[in-house]
N, C-alpha and C positions, 0 to 999 in steps of 0.2 A: 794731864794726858798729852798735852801738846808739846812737852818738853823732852818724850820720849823716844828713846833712837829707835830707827828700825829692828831691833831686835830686840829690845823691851816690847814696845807694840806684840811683836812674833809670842814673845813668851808670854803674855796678857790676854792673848786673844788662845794660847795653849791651856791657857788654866781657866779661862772661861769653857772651851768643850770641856773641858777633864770636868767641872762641874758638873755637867750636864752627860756625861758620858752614863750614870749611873740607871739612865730612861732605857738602856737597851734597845737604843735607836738604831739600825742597821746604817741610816743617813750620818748619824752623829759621833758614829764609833768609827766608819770612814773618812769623815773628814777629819775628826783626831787625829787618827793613822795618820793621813795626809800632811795634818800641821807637823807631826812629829818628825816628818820625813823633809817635808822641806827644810824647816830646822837643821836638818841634821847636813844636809844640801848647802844650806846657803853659808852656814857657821862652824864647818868640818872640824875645828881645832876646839871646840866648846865640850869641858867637859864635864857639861850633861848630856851627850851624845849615846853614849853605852848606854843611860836609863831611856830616852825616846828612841833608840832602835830597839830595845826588849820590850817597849812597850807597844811598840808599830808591831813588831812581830805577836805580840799577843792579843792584838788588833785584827790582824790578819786571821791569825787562825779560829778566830770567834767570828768572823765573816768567809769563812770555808772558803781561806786562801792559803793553804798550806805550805804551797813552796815559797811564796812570796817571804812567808815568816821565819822560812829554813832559812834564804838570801838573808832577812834582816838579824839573823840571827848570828849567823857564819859573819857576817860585817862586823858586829858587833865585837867576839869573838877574837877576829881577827886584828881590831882596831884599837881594842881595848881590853888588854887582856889582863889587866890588874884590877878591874873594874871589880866592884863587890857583887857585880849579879853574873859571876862568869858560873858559877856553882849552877845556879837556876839556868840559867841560858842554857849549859849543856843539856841538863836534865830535859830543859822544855824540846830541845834540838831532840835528843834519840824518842821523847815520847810523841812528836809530831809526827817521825819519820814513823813511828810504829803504828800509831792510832789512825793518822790521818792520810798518810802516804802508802799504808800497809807495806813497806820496804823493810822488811825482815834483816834484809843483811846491813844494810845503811842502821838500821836501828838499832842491833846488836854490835856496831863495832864503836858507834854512839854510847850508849853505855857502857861500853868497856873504857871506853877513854873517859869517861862519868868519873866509875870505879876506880878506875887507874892515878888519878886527881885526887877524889874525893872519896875515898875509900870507908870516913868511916865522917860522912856526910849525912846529913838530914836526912837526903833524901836515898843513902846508900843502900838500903831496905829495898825503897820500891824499886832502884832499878835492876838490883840484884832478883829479885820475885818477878821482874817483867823481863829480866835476860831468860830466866828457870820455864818461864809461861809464856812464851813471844807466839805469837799466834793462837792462842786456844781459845775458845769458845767462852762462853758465860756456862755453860753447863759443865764445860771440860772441867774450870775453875770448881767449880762446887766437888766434883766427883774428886777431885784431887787433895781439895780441904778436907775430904770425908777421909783420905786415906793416910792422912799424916798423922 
């Protein structure tokens, strides 16, 4: 352990909470976030960067900070755009803006550039049925399934 640079220690002491991430600690999923972000701060050119900003960002949004996760998510995004979690990113990007931000417009132009990308994606279903359904109710949803 003494042998180790500042930035082994950083990534030792990251996979020690991720360990521990799974208690559902409000404390422990923060400081996560936290190491992920410093991380990403002190080591900009590292790239495992795109995975600890989608994962700060999903950090965030389990501790009801939603624009904070839209920021680390848009960085992400922005920074690394060949990255294997750019599919999920977006996805997670228009379903924050919709669920959490209720931004209707921001979340419909979000999945469009979803669709637009990933047209015939994993997740092009749901975001195609949450452009059709973007704001309706849990009851609206029911009344709708009944009429298809």
């Amino acid at each position: 352990m003494a042998c180790q640079s500042p930035k082994e220690k950083q990534l030792a002491s990251i996979r020690d909470l991720e360990a521990n991430d799974s208690t559902f600690s409000d404390t422990l999923i923060g400081q996560l976030k936290n190491a992920y972000l410093d991380f990403v701060i002190k080591y900009p050119g590292d790239p495992q960067n795109a995975e600890f900003l989608f994962k700060a960002a999903q950090r965030c949004i389990y501790l009801d900070e939603p624009k904070s996760a839209i920021q680390h998510l848009d960085s992400m995004l922005k920074n690394f755009p060949k990255s294997n979690l750019v599919e999920e990113a977006l996805f997670l990007k228009a379903y924050t803006l919709e669920n959490s931000l209720r931004d209707f417009n921001a979340a419909k132009t979000a999945y469009q550039v979803f669709l637009n990308k990933y047209p015939k994606g994993e997740l092009a279903a749901d975001a195609q049925f949450s452009l059709n359904h973007m704001g309706e109710s849990p009851e609206e949803l029911l009344l709708d399934e009944g009429q298809e």
